[in-house]
C-alpha positions as CSV (number, residue, x, y, z in Angstrom):
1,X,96.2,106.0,119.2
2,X,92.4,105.2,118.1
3,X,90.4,102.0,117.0
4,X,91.5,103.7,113.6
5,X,95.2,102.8,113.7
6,X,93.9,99.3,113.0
7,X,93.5,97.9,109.6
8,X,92.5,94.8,110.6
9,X,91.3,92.6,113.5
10,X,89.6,95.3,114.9
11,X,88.1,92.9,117.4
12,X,91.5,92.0,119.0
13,X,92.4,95.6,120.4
14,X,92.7,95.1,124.3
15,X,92.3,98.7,126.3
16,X,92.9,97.1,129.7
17,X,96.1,99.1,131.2
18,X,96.9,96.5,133.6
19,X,97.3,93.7,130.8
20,X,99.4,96.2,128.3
21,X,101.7,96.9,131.8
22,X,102.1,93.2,132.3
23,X,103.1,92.7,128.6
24,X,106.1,95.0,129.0
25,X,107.2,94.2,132.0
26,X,107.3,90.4,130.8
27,X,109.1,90.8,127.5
28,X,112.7,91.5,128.0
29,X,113.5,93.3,124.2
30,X,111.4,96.1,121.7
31,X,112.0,97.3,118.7
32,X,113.0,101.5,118.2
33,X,111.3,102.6,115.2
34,X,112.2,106.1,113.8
35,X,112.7,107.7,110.3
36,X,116.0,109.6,109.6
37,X,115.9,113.0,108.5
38,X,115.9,111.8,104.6
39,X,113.2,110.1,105.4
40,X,114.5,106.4,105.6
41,X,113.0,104.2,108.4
42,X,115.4,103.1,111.2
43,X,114.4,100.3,113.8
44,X,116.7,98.5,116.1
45,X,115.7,95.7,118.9
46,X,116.5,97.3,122.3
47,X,116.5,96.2,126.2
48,X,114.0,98.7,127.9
49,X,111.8,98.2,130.9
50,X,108.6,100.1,132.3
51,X,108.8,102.7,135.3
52,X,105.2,103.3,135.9
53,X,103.8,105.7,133.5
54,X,106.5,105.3,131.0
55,X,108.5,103.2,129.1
56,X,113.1,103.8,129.6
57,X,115.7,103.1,126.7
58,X,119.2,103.5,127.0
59,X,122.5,103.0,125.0
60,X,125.5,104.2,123.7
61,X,125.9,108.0,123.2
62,X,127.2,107.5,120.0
63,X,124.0,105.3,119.0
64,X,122.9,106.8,115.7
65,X,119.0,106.2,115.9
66,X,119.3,107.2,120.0
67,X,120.8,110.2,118.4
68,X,117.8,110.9,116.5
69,X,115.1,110.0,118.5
70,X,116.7,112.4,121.4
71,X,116.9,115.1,118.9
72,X,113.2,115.4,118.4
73,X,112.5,112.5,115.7
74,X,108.6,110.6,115.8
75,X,108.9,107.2,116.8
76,X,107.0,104.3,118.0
77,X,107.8,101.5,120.1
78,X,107.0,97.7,119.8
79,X,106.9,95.0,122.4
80,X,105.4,91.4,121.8
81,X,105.3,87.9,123.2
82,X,103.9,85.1,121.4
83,X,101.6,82.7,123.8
84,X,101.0,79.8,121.9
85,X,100.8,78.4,118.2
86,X,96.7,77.4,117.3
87,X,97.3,74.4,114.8
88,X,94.0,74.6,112.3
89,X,92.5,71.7,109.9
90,X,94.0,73.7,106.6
91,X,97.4,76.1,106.8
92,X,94.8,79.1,105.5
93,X,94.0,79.0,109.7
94,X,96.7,78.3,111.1
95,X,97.4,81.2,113.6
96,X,99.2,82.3,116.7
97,X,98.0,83.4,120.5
98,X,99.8,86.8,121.0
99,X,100.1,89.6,122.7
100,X,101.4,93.1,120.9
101,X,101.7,96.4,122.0
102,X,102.9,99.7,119.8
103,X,103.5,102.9,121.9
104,X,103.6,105.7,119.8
105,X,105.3,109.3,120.8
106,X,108.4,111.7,121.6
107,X,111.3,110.3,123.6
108,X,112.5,112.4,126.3
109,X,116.4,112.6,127.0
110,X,116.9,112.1,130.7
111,X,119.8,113.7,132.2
112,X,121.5,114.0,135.9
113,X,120.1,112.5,138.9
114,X,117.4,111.3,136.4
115,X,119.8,109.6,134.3
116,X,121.4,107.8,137.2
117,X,118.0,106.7,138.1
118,X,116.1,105.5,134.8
119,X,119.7,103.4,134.6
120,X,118.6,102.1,137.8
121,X,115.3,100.9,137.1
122,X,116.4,99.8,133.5
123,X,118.8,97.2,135.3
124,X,116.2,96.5,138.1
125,X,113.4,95.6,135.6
126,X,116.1,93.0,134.0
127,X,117.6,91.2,136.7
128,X,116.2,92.6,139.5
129,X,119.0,92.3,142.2
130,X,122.0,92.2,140.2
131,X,123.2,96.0,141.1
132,X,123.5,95.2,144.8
133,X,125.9,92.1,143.9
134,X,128.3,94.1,142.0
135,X,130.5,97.4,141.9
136,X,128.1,100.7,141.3
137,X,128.1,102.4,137.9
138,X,131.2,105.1,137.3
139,X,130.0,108.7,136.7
140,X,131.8,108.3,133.2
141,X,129.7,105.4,132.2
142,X,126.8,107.2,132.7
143,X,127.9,109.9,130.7
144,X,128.5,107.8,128.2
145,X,124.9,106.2,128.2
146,X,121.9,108.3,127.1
147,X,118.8,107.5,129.0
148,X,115.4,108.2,127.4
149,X,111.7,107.8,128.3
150,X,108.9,107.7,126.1
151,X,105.5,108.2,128.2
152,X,102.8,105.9,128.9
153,X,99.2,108.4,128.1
154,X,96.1,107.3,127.9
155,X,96.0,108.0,124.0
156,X,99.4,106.7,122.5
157,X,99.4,102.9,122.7
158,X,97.5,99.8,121.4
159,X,97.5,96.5,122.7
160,X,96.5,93.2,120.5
161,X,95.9,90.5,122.2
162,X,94.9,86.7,120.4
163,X,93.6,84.1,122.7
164,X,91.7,80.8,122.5
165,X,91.7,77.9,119.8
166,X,91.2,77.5,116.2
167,X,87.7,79.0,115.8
168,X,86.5,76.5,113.4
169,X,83.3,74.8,113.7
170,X,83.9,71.4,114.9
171,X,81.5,70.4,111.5
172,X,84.3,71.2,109.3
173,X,87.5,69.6,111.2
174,X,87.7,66.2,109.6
175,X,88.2,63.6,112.4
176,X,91.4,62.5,111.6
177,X,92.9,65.9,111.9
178,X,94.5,66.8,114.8
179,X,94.0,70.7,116.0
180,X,94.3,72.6,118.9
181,X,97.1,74.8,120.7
182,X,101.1,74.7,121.0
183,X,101.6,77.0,124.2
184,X,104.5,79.0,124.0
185,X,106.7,79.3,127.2
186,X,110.0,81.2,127.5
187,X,112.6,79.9,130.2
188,X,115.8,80.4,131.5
189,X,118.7,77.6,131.3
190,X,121.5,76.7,132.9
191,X,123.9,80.0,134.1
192,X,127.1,79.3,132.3
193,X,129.9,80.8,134.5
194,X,133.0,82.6,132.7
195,X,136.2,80.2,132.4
196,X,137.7,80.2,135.9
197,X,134.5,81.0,138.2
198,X,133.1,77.5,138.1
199,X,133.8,77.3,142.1
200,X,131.3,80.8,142.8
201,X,127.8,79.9,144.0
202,X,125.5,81.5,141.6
203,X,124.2,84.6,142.6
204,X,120.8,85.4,144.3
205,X,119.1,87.3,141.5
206,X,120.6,84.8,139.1
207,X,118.4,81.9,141.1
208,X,115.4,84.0,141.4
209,X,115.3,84.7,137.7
210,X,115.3,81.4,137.0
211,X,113.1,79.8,140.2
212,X,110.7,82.5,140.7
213,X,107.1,82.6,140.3
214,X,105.8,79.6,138.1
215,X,108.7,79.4,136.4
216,X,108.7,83.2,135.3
217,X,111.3,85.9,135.9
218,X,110.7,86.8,139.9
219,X,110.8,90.9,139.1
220,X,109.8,93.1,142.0
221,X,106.5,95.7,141.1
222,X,108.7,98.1,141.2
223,X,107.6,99.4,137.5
224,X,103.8,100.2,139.2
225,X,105.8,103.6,140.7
């Protein structure tokens, strides 16, 4: 995808690989965007997660825009996080610190041992953890999961990033006006057990999800494969 792509805010396009990996692997849902064969859009929010050089969906077989998308359809994926709202003198500049990314190409159906695997790395990237704490995945749940990868190139994505303040000139913010930033910071709360399993400690990937680095879901690197 080129500088073209962009209608506006040019200026904002970030071609750093490391800060479009660390984007994905952050944000926990996308958004599947397709058009059906009358030419309709179709986009659905989906759990995915990044496995090096390329992004893995999965869902129900009988998923109708998985369906299409495996079958050949164009489609483009969106992830975004939003960092902080910039609070202007006037509404006209009011804005938001964010970060975007649209990956744009053809979705490869993954089958056997590469099935089992992108399934693997999909719950790993997550909760990283949770598959050794509980029974492994039946053969007939995978078959009844497609598993798909669309590929990180150098050419197919753009990343948007927004950082800083308001980007007035201090002349023209009246001095009774408050303006500045609103950071944004996503958390985890308080696990909720199910009815009955109040007495179970809470497991180890639940804790390090919610304790780990600053705050931030503790996921191993193992996306940089």
């Amino acid at each position: 995808m080129t500088l073209e792509d962009l209608t506006r805010k040019k200026d904002r396009r970030a071609q750093d690989r490391a800060a479009l990996d660390a984007l994905l692997d952050e944000v926990l849902v996308g958004t599947l965007s397709t058009v059906t064969q009358d030419g309709r859009p179709w986009v659905v929010p989906m759990l995915f997660a990044r496995d090096g050089d390329r992004l893995l969906l999965h869902g129900s077989t009988g998923a109708g825009a998985l369906r299409q998308v495996a079958a050949g359809a164009e489609a483009a994926f969106c992830a975004y996080a939003v960092d902080g709202l910039v609070l202007a003198s006037s509404m006209f500049d009011h804005s938001a610190n964010y970060r975007s990314a649209v990956v744009r190409g053809p979705l490869v159906t993954l089958t056997g041992d590469e099935a089992w695997a992108a399934l693997d790395a999909v719950s790993d990237g997550l909760l990283p953890g949770r598959r050794e704490e509980v029974r492994p995945m039946l053969a007939k749940e995978v078959a009844a999961t497609v598993a798909l990868a669309l590929d990180l190139t150098d050419d197919n994505w753009i990343l948007k990033v927004r950082t800083g303040g308001t980007g007035e000139d201090p002349a023209d913010v009246p001095a009774d006006v408050w303006t500045g930033v609103v950071p944004v910071q996503p958390a985890y709360g308080e696990p909720e057990p199910t009815p009955g399993q109040e007495a179970l400690p809470v497991p180890a990937s639940v804790e390090r999800l919610r304790f780990g680095r600053g705050g931030i879901p503790d996921r191993e690197d193992h996306r940089s494969r």
